[in-house]
N, C-alpha and C positions, 0 to 999 in steps of 0.2 A: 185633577183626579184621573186616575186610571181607566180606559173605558176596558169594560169587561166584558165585552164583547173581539174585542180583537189581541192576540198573542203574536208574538216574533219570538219563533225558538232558534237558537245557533245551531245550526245542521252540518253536514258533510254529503258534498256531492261527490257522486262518483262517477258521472257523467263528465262534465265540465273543470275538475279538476279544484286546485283551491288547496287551501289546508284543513288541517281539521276543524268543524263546528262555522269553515268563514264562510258558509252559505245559508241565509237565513230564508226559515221558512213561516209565511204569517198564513195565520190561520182565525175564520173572520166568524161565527154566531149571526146568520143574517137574522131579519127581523120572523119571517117565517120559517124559522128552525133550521135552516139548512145549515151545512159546516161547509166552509170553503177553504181548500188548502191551496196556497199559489209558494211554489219553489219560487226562489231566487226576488220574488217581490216586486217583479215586473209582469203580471198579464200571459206570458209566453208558453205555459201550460199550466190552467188551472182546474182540479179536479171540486169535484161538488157534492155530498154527500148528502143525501136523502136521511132521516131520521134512522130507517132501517140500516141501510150503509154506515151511518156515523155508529149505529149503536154494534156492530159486527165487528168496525174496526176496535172501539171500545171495551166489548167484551176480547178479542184475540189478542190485544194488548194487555191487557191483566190476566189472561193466562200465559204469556210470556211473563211475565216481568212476576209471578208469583203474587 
């Protein structure tokens, strides 16, 4: 079963180089609400979004994406 808690989207770095989409970024639902995004899926910069944060990023994405 799929845990639905944790996602791996195909990304594109623009840092580190790569092709398109061959940089995967997982993004985790910890148990106390928080959203964790880690590039690259090793530790090496991981941001951590606060329910506020998560829901900012959330709404600014669906008024890009219409």
């Amino acid at each position: 079963m799929k845990n639905s808690s944790r996602r791996t989207i195909p990304v594109t770095c623009t840092t580190h180089g790569g092709g398109r989409n061959f940089c995967n970024l997982l993004m985790t639902k910890e148990s106390d609400g928080t959203i964790v995004l880690d590039p690259h899926v090793d530790n090496s910069c991981v941001l951590r979004l606060d329910y506020v944060a998560a829901t900012a990023v959330f709404d600014t994405l669906g008024q890009w994406l219409g």
